[in-house]
NUBA-103019 format. One line per 2 residues: their letters; for each residue z, x, y of C-alpha. Coordinates in steps of 0.001 Angstrom, whole numbers. Layout:
BEGIN
A = Z:X:Y ~ ...
This chain:
BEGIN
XX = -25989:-921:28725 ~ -22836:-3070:28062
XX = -21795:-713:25629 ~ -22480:2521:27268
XX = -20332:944:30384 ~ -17663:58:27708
XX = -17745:3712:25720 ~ -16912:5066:29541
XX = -13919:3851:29488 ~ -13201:3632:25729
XX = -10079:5654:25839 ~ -7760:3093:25718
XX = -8758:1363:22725 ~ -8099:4391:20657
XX = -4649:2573:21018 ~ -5534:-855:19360
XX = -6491:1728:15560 ~ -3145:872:14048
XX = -4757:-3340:13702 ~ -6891:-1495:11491
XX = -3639:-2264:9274 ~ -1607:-4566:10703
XX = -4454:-7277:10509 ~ -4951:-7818:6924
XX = -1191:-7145:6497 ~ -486:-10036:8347
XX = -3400:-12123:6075 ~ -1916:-11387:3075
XX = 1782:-12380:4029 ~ 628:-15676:5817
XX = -1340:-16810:2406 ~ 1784:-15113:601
XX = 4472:-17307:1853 ~ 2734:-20366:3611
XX = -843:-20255:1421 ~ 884:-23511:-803
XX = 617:-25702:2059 ~ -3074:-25351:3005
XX = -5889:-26032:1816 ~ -8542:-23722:115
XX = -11089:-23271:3262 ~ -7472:-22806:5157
XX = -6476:-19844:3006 ~ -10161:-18524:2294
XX = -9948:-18506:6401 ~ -7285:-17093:6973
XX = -8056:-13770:4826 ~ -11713:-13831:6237
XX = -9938:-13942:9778 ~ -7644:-11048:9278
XX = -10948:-8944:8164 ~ -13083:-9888:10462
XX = -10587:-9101:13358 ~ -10068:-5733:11499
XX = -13912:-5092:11875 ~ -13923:-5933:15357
XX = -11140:-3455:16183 ~ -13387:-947:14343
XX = -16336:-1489:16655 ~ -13654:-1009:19049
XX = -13126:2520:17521 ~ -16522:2870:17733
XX = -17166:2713:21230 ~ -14429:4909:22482
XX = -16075:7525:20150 ~ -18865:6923:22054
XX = -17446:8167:25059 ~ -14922:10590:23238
XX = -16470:11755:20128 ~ -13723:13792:19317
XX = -11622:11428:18585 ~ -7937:11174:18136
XX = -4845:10637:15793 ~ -2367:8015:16926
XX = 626:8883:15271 ~ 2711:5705:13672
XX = 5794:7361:12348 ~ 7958:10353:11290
XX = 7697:9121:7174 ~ 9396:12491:5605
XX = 12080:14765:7577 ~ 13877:16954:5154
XX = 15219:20072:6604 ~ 11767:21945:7692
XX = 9593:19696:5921 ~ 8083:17095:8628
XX = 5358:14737:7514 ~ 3852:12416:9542
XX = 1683:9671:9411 ~ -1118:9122:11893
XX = -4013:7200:11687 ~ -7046:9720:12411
XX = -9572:8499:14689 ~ -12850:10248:14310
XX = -16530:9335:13157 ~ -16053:9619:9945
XX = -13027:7584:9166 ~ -14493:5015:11637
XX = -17865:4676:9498 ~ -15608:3939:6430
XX = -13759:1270:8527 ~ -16747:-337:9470
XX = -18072:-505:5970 ~ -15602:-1821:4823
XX = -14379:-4337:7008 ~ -17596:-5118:8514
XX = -19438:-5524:4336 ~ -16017:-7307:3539
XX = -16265:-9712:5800 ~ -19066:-10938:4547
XX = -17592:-11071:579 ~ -14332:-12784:2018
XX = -16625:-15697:3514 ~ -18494:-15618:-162
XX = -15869:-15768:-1427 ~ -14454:-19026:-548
XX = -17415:-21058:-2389 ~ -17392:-18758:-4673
XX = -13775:-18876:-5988 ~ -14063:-22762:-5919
XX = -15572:-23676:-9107 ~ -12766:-21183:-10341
XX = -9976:-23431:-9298 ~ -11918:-26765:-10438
XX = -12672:-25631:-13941 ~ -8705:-23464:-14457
XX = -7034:-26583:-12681 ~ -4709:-24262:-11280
XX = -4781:-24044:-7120 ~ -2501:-21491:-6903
XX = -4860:-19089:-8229 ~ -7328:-19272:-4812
XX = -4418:-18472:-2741 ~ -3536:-15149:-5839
XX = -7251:-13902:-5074 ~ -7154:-13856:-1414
XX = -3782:-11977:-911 ~ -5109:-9274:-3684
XX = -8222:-8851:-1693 ~ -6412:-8922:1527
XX = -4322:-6107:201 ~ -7530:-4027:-1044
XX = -8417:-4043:2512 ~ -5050:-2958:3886
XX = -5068:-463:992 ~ -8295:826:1847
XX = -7588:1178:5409 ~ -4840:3217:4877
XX = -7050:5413:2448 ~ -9764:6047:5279
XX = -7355:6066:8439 ~ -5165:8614:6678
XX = -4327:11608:9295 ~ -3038:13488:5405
XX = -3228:14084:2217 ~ 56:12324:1360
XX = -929:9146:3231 ~ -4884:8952:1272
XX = -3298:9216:-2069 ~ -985:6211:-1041
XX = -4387:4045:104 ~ -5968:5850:-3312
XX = -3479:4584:-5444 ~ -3526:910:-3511
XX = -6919:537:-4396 ~ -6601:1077:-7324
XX = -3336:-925:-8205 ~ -6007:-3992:-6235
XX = -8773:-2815:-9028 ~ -6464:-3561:-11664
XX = -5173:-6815:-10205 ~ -8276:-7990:-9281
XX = -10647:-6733:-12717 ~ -7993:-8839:-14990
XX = -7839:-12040:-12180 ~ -9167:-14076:-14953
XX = -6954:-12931:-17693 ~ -6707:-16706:-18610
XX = -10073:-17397:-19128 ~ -10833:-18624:-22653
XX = -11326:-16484:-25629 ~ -12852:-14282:-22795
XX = -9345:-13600:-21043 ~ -7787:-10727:-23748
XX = -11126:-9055:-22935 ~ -10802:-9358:-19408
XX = -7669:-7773:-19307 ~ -7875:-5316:-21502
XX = -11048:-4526:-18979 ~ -8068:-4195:-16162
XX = -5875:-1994:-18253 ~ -9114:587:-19315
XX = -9638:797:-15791 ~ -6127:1539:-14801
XX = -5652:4074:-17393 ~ -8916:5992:-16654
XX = -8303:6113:-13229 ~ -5218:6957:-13697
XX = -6691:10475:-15628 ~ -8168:11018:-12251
XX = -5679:10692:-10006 ~ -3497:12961:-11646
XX = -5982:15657:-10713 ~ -5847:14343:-7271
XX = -2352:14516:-7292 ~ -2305:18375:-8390
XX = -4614:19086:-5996 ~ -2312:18089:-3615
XX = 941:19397:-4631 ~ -1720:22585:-4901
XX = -2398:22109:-832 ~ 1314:21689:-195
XX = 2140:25094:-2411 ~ -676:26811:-152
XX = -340:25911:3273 ~ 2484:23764:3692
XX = 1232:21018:5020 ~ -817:17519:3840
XX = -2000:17427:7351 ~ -5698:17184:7658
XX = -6208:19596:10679 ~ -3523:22144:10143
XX = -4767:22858:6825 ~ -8833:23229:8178
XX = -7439:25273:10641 ~ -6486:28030:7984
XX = -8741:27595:5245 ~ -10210:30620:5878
XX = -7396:32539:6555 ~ -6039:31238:2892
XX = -9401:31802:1302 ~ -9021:35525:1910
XX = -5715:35839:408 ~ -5639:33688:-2562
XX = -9706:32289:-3428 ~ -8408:30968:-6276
XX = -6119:28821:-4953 ~ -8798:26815:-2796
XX = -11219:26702:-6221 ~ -8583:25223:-7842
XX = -8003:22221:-5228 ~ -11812:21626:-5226
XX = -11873:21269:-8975 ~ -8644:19153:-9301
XX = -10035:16813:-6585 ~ -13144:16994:-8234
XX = -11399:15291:-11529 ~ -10046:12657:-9139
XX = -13639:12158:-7882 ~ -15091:11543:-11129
XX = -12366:8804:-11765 ~ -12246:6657:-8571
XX = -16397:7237:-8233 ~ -17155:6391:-11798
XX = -18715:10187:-12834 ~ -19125:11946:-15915
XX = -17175:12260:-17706 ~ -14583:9024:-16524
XX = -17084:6816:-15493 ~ -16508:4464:-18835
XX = -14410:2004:-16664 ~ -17098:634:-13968
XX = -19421:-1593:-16538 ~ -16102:-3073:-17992
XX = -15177:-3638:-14472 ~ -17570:-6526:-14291
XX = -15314:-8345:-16165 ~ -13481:-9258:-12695
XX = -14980:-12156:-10429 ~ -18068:-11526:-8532
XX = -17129:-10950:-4988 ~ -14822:-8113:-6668
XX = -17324:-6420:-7983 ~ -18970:-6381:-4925
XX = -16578:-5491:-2576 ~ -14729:-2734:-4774
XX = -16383:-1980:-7271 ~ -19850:-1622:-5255
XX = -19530:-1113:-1620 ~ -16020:423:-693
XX = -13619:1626:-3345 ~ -16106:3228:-5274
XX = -17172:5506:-2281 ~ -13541:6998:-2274
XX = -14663:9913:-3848 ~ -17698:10729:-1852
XX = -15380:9916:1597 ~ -12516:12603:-45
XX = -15461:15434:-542 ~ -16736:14580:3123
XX = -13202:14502:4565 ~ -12611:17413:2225
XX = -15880:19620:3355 ~ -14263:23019:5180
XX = -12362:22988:1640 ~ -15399:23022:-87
XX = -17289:24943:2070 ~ -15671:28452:1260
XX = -15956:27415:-2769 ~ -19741:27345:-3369
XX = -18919:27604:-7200 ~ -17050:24184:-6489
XX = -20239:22560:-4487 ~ -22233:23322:-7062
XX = -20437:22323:-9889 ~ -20356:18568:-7608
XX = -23737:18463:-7078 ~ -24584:19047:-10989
XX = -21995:16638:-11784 ~ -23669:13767:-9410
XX = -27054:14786:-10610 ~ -26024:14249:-14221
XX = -24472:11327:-13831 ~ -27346:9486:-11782
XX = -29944:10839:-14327 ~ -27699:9253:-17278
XX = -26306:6240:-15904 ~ -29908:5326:-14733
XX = -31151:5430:-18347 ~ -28315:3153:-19976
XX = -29236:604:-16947 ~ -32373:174:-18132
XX = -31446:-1582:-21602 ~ -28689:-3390:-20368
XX = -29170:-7097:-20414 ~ -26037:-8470:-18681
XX = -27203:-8763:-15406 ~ -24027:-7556:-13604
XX = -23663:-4630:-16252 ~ -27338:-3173:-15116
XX = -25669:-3329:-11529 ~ -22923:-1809:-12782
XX = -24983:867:-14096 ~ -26863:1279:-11024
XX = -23842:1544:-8880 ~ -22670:4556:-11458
XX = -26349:5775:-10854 ~ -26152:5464:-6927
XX = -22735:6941:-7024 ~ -24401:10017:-8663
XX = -26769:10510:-5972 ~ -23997:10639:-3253
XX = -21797:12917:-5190 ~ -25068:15120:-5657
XX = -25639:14706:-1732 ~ -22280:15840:-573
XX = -22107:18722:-3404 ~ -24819:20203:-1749
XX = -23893:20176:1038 ~ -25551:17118:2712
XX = -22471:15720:4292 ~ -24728:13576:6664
XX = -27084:12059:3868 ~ -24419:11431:1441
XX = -22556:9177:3882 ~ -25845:7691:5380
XX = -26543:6470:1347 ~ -23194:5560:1040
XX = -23440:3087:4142 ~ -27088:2052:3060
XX = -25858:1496:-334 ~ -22858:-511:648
XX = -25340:-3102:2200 ~ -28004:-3328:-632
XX = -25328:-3201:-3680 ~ -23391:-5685:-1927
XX = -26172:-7918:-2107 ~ -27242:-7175:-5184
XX = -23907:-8130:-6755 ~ -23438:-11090:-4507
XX = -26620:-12614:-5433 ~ -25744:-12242:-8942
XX = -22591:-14074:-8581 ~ -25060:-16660:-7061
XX = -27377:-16524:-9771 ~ -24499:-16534:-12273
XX = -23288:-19618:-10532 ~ -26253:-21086:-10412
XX = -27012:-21091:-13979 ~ -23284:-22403:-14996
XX = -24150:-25120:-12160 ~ -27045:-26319:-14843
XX = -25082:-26163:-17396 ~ -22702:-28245:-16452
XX = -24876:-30527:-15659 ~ -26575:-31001:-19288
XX = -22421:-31434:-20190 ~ -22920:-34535:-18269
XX = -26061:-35725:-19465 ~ -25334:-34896:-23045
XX = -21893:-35326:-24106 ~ -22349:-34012:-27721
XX = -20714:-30364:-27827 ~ -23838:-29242:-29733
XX = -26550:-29331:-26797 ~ -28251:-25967:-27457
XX = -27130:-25368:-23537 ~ -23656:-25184:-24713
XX = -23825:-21920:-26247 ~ -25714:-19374:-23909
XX = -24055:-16503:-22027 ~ -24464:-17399:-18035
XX = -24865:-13608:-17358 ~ -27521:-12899:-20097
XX = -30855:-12188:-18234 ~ -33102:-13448:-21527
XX = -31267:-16942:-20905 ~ -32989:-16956:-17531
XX = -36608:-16870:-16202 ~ -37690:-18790:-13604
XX = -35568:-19192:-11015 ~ -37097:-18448:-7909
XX = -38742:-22073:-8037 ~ -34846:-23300:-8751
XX = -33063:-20846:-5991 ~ -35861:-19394:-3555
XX = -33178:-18182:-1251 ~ -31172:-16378:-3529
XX = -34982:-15198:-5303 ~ -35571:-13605:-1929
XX = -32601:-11390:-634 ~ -32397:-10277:-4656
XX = -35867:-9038:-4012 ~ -34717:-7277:-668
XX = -31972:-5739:-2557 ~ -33640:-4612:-5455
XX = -36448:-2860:-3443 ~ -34144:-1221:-1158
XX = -32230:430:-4244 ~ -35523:908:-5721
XX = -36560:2898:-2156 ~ -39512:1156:-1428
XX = -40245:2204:2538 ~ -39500:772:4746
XX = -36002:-703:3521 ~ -33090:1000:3675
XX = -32705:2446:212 ~ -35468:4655:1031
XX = -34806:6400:4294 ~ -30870:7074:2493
XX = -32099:8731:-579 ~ -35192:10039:944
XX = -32925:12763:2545 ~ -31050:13679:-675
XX = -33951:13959:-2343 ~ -35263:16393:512
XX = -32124:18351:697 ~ -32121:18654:-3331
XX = -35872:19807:-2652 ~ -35214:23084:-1106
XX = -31386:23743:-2528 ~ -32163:23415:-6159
XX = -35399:22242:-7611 ~ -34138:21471:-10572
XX = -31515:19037:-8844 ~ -35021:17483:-6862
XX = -36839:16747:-10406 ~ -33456:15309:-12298
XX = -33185:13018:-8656 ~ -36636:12103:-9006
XX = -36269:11034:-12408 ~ -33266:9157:-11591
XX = -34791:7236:-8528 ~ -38310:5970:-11745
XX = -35470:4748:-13663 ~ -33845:3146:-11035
XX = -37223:1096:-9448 ~ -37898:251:-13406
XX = -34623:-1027:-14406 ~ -34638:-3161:-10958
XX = -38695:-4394:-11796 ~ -37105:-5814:-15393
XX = -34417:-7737:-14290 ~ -36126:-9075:-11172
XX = -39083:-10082:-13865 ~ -36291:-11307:-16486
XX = -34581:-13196:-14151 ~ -36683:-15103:-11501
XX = -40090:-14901:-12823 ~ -41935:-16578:-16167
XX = -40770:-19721:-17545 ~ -36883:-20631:-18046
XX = -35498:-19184:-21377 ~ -33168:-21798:-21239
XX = -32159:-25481:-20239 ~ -29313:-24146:-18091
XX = -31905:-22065:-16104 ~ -34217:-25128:-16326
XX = -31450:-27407:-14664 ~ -30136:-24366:-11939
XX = -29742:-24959:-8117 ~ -29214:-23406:-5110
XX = -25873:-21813:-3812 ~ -24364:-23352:-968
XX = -24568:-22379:2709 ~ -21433:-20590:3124
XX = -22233:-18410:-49 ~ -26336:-17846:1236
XX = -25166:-16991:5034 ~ -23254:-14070:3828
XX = -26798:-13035:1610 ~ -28940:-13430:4220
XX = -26740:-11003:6650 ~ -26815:-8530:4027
XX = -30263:-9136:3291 ~ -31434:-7773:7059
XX = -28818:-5073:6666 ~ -30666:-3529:4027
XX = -33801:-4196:5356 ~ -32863:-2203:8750
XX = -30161:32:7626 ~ -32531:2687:8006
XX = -32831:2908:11501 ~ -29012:4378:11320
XX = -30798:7753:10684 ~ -34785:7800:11235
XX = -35839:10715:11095 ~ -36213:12569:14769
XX = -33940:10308:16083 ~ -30945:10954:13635
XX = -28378:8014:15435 ~ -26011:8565:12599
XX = -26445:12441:12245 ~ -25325:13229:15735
XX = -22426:10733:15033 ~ -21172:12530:12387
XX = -22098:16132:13833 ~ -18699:15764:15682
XX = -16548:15080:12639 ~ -18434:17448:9930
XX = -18824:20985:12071 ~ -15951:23129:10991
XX = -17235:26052:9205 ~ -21100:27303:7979
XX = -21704:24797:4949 ~ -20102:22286:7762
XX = -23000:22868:9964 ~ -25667:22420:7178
XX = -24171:19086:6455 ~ -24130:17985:9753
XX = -27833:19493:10293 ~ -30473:17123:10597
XX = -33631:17464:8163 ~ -36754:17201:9586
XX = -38960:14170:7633 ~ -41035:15695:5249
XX = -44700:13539:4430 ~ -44806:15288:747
XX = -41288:14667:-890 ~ -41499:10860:554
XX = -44664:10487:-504 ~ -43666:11554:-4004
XX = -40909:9133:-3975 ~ -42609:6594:-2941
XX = -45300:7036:-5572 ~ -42623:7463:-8252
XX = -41108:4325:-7290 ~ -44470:2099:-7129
XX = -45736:3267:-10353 ~ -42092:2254:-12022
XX = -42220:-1217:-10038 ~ -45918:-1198:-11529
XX = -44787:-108:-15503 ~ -41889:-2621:-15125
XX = -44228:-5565:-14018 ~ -46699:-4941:-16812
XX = -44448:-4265:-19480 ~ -41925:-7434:-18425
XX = -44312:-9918:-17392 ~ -47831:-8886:-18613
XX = -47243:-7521:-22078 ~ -44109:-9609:-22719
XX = -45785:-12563:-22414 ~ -48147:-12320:-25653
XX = -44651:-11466:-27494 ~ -42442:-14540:-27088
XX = -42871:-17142:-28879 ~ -42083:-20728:-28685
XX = -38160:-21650:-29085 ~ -37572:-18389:-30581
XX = -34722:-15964:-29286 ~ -36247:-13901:-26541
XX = -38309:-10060:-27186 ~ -37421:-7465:-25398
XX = -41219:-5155:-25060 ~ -39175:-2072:-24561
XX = -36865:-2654:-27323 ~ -39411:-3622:-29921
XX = -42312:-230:-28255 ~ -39333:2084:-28519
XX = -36622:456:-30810 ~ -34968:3594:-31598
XX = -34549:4736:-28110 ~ -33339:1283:-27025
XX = -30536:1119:-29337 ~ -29101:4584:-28243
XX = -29483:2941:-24669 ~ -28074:-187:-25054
XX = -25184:1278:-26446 ~ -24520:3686:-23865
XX = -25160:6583:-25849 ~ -22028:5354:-27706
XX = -19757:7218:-25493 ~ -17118:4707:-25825
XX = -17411:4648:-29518 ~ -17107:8764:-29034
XX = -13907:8191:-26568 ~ -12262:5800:-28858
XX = -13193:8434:-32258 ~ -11863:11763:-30009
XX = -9265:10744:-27964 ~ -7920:6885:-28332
XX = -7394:7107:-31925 ~ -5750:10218:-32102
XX = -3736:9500:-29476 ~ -2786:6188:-31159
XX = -2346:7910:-34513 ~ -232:10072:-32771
XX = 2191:7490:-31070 ~ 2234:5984:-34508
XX = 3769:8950:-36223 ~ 6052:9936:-32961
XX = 7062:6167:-33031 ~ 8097:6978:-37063
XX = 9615:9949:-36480 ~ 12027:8842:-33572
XX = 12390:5575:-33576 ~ 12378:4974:-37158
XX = 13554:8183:-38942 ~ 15601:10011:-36180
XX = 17119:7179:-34321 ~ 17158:4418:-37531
XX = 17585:6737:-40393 ~ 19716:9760:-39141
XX = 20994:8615:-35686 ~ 21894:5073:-36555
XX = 22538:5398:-39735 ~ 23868:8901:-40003
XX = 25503:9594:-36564 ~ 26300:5760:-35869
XX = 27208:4371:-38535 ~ 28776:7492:-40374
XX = 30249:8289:-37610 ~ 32196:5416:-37074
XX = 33155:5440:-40795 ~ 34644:8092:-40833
XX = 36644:7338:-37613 ~ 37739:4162:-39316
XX = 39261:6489:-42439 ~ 40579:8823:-40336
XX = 42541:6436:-37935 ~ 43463:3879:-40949
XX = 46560:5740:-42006 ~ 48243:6064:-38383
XX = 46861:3040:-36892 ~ 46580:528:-40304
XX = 49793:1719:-42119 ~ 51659:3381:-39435
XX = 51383:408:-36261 ~ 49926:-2192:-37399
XX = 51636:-2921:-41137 ~ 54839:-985:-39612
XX = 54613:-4154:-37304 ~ 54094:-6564:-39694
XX = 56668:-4788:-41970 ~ 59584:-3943:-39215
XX = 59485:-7607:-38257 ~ 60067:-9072:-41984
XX = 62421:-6139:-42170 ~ 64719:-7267:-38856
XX = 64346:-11146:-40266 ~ 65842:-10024:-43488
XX = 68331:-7677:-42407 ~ 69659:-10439:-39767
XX = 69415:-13252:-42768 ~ 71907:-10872:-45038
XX = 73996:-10719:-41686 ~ 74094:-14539:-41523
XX = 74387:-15257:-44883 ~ 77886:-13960:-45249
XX = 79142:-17114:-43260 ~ 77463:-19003:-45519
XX = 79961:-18397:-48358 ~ 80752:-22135:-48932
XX = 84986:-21736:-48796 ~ 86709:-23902:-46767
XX = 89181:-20598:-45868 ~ 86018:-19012:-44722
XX = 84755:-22027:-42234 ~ 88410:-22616:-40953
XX = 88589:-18811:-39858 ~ 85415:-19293:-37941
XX = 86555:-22448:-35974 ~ 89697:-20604:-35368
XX = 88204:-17340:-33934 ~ 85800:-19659:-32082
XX = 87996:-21629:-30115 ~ 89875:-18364:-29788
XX = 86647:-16884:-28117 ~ 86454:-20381:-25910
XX = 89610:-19990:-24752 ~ 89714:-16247:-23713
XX = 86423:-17207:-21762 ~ 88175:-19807:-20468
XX = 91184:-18457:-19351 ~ 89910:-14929:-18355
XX = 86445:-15053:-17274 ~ 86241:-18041:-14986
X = 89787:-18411:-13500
């Protein structure tokens, strides 16, 4: 009732958007210039402040779209002014840049608060303090950067917040760049990612310079309002902007075919790969294809070619998670995976359910990857403490990789609380009803049911794989006995790392009331945002809840829950044996399948032999033939150093001979001549020296007599 009251006179908070930006600005610059002086919970406070006021300002947004659902753009300034050419930058107001605010804000809250535990140990083992203070302006800046990607009122304006995140990415994937032997790896992890991204945004970037060529504008609304005016003249055109954001898709939301950068991304701290690399900055893409839907919707050819390309890359991703044994790297996977199903959502036109899975996904992933940090954590917390019980360097704990799942087992006796929200988490992804998950891709599934059956049985496959994968690492890391003395010896996170799991943990238990069906909260939300043209309408329509496809679903995933107990926990068990290196059941049924899966299908391998090589072959020989034959050999050598060689012989006869020796010369020449001159009174005759005292007192004498009387 409160809110309804509130949403009457919501209006003027449309007014308060630009905080959206000003509040983590003003995070990042206060642990930028005064962070040195306070202490970690200070600066970990301060950046968790400036988000959390940036959420509540959101929910601000929120209710004045309740009352006004058709939103606004409050302009901020005139950014370009070049004879005709006026671009502007707003920030656009409207249900669906206000869900993105939400999520992220509201999701990043929460991994800002984790964060400060988290990112403790990290100072304590580096030794280096400044380092707490580097995270938290890099994630504070993420936020500002993503911000400005979903409040953008243009094209112009997304591509700067596009490009921020990314720059963050980077920054944030090769944070511990200084860690150990690990530390090349980790930021060589940064630079794949920058590079691959980078492939994609160029595409983004021609697709805008292709908007600009078309209808002279990056502004959002004047370019929906002549789409179809412009798709009559020149189709082509509009197909090509699809497909060039389409590349830019596939790079910031991890698709085939420049999705190889995600798993490395894991390489980063935790509560990155939760925030960015799982919840927000991954979602770009879907949010540009949602934002980007009247484009779209006069392109089927493009829409389809999105929806195969999600499909795909769920179906495939899925597979490689489930041989992975990292346990952030089958998240990583899974994220890929879940990425896939949006992009398949919004290709086909499911604007609504795309976004709804996006949101859903933004709480369970979150968690996910949160409680593996705590997991993580927990097992390096053990093994630390066998360093201080045993001092000898060659305790068998010494030597075990904290993410490897077969060096766990057991741990929901060690940490029940973090045992428990994993379990949420992995049952929403695995869209067990009635958790989130499962409401979110229940209605792609059901759109890909009557749009393309082919789509619905490649979905379905994707969503076995997923419950499976999820079923082994639960079983490989909380149940049977420990696989190691650092599991043995784990413990629980602390509070202000749990809180933030817990919060997540009812989020993606009740997510799903967002969008039940027959109620459709979030469809009707969105309905005022996605309307524009006819494929417009069909993504903001709202799908009735059909018994048989969730019913399949949920069979699917119980009978891969089922196959992933037995084959992890039942059949496993008669395999290991004692103090020998752990068995994985799948690996040794189906070795030859399992290798092609746990090495990705190889594709980096195929990357590296197609394009990497050559390309570095290539710089090679450039690098030989200009900087070592053309500029050494012919311009140095030839053009340089003949060159002033022959300068030298042409200007030695005027300059040498002719100046300098005729200086040299001429001066002995005038000291000779005036020594012949001189010499002549030199004759040694007394006649001779008598004349000259004569003519000189002569000379006194005149000068006497005439010049100074």
């Amino acid at each position: 009732m409160l809110i309804s009251e509130t949403a009457t006179a919501g209006l003027s908070f449309f007014s308060l958007a630009p905080l959206v930006l000003l509040f983590p600005l003003l995070g990042l610059l206060i642990n930028l210039i005064w962070g040195g002086r306070f202490p970690e919970k200070v600066i970990g406070g301060i950046a968790s402040g400036a988000v959390g006021a940036t959420f509540l300002v959101a929910i601000l947004q929120m209710i004045s779209l309740i009352a006004h659902p058709e939103g606004m753009v409050i302009p901020l300034v005139d950014w370009i002014t070049i004879g005709e050419l006026n671009i502007h930058w707003g920030i656009q107001v409207d249900t669906l840049s206000v869900t993105m605010m939400l999520v992220v804000s509201g999701v990043g809250c929460l991994i800002h608060i984790y964060a400060i535990a988290y990112m403790h140990d990290d100072v304590r083992i580096q030794g280096d303090p400044g380092r707490y203070r580097r995270f938290f302006v890099f994630f504070n800046l993420f936020i500002l950067a993503m911000m400005t990607l979903v409040s953008a009122d243009n094209y112009l304006m997304l591509f700067v917040g596009w490009e921020g995140v990314g720059l963050c990415s980077y920054l944030l994937i090769g944070f511990w760049y200084d860690k150990g032997k690990d530390g090349i790896g980790n930021a060589l992890a940064g630079n794949k990612a920058f590079i691959t991204n980078r492939i994609g945004d160029f595409g983004f970037l021609l697709a805008a310079f292709t908007l600009f060529g078309l209808f002279r504008s990056f502004n959002f609304s004047e370019i929906f309002s002549k789409v179809e005016e412009v798709s009559h003249l020149l189709p082509a055109g509009i197909l090509m902007i699809t497909l060039f954001m389409l590349i830019g898709v596939t790079g910031k939301s991890a698709q085939l075919p420049l999705y190889v950068w995600l798993p490395d991304a894991m390489a980063g701290p935790t509560p990155v790969s939760a925030l960015i690399h799982a919840a927000t900055m991954v979602t770009a893409g879907v949010y540009l294809i949602a934002r980007s839907h009247p484009l779209y919707a006069v392109v089927p050819q493009a829409q389809s070619l999105v929806a195969w390309v999600g499909t795909l890359t769920a179906i495939f991703a899925a597979t490689i998670a489930v041989a992975q044994f990292d346990i952030k790297k089958v998240l990583a996977y899974s994220t890929i995976s879940q990425l896939g199903f949006m992009v398949a959502a919004v290709g086909m036109g499911a604007y609504v359910a795309g976004m709804f899975h996006l949101v859903t996904h933004a709480f369970f992933k979150a968690l996910l990857f949160l409680s593996s940090g705590s997991v993580i954590q927990g097992v390096e917390r053990g093994l630390h403490e066998l360093e201080h019980h045993h001092k000898t360097k060659h305790h068998a704990g010494h030597h075990i990789d904290p993410q490897d799942m077969r060096n766990m087992g057991g741990l929901r006796e060690r940490m029940p609380t973090t045992f428990w929200v994993y379990l949420i988490g992995a049952l929403a992804l695995a869209g067990i009803v009635p958790l989130a998950g499962f409401w979110s891709k229940d209605e792609i599934l059901l759109k890909a049911s009557y749009k393309d059956v082919r789509l619905y049985i490649l979905l379905s496959i994707a969503a076995f794989f997923t419950a499976f994968y999820m079923a082994r690492q639960i079983i490989l890391v909380f149940f049977g006995k420990p696989r190691s003395e650092a599991a043995a010896h784990a413990s629980e996170s602390p509070k202000l790392m749990t809180v933030p799991l817990i919060v997540l943990a009812i989020l993606s238990i009740f997510g799903g009331a967002l969008n039940l069906p027959g109620i459709h909260t979030f469809g009707h939300w969105l309905e005022h945002t996605i309307h524009h043209l006819p494929v417009g309408k069909e993504g903001a329509e709202l799908p009735e809840f059909s018994l048989q496809v969730a019913t399949i679903s949920t069979v699917i995933a119980f009978i891969a829950l089922a196959l992933g107990w037995w084959v992890y926990h039942r059949w496993a068990e008669g395999l290991q044996k004692a103090n020998a290196p752990y068995i994985d059941p799948l690996q040794m049924a189906l070795k030859p399948i399992f290798t092609v899966l746990n090495n990705k299908y190889w594709v980096d391998e195929l990357y590296w032999a197609l394009f990497v090589n050559p390309y570095k072959a290539f710089s090679r020989w450039l690098a030989e033939q200009v900087d070592w034959r053309f500029w050494h050999d012919w311009f140095h050598d030839k053009v340089i150093a003949d060159g002033f060689k022959r300068l030298t012989l042409f200007l030695a006869q005027p300059i040498d001979l002719g100046i300098i020796d005729g200086i040299a010369n001429g001066l002995a020449s005038l000291i000779q001549t005036g020594a012949a001159f001189l010499r002549r009174f030199q004759s040694g005759y007394v006649r001779n020296y008598a004349l000259a005292v004569f003519l000189g007192v002569v000379a006194m004498m005149s000068y006497l007599i005439f010049i100074l009387r």
